[in-house]
Residue, then its C-alpha position, 0 to 999 in steps of 0.5 A: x200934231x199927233x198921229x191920230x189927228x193928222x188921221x182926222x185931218x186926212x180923213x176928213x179933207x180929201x183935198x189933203x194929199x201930202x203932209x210935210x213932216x218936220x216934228x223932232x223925234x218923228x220917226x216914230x210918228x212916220x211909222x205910225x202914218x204909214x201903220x195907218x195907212x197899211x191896217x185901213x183907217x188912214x188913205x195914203x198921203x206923201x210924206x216930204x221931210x224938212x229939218x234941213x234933211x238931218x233925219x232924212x235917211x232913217x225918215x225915208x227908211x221909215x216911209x217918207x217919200x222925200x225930202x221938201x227941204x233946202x241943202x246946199x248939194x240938191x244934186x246930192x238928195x236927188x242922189x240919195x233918193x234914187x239909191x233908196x229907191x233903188x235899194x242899195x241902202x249902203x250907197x245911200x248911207x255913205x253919201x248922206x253920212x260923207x254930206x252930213x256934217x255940213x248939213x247940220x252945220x248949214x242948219x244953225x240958226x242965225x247963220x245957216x242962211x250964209x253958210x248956204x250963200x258962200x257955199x252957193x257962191x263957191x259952187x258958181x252959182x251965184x256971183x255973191x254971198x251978200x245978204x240984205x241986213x239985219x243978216x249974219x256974217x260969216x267970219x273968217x273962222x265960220x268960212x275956214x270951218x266951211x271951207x274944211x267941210x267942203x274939202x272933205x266932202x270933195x275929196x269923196x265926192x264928184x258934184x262940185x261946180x256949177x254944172x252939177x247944180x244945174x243938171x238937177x235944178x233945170 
């Protein structure tokens, strides 16, 4: 949907308060929202993000509020966003850049799902990574691959374990 019809929308139904942005390139349409919104011809809505939060960081930047998408490290979204509130740009780009190699390979179509699983199972917060079929398999190359990413990601970052999980999800 174009900018001016997500306006329309927005206009002409006031119970619509937030919109979920998914378009790929959408910065731009962000930016026009919230144009929209300062110049008068548009009410303020919340803008959360999905794509597996690839573009969060720049979406937030252009005026998202959040994100409305699932990655393996919640705790870690939950961080970025306080940093961006918080202004401290340079923190926020560093963690979301140490996270985003791993969020893009989570976000493969096919096996994203298991990749979510067997990190989830490492992390403790599940007993097992199975799936019902017709379901993708991890193979023993895609877990080595995860695995590497993991341990790159732990070696800079502290939220590792069960009990990073649970703090943000309780």
């Amino acid at each position: 949907m174009t900018p001016a019809v997500i306006r329309r929308i927005v206009n002409d139904n006031p119970s619509c308060v937030m919109l979920k942005h998914e378009d790929w390139p959408g910065l731009e349409k962000i930016s026009a929202l919230r144009a929209s919104e300062r110049d008068g011809s548009m009410r303020h809505i919340s803008i959360l993000c999905g794509n597996g939060g690839l573009f969060l960081d720049f979406e937030v930047e252009r005026g998202a509020d959040g994100a409305m998408t699932g990655y393996v490290f919640p705790d870690m979204l939950v961080e970025f966003m306080s940093l961006m509130r918080a202004g401290d740009r340079d923190a926020a780009h560093a963690l979301f850049d140490l996270h985003l190699p791993l969020l893009r390979y989570e976000q493969q179509p096919g096996i994203g799902l298991a990749v979510r699983k067997y990190i989830l199972m490492r992390r403790g917060a599940i007993a097992s990574d199975a799936q019902r079929g017709p379901a993708q398999i991890l193979t023993a190359a895609a877990r080595a691959e995860v695995d590497f990413l993991l341990d790159r990601i732990v070696e800079r970052d502290p939220r590792w374990g069960l009990s990073a999980l649970l703090a943000v999800v309780s």
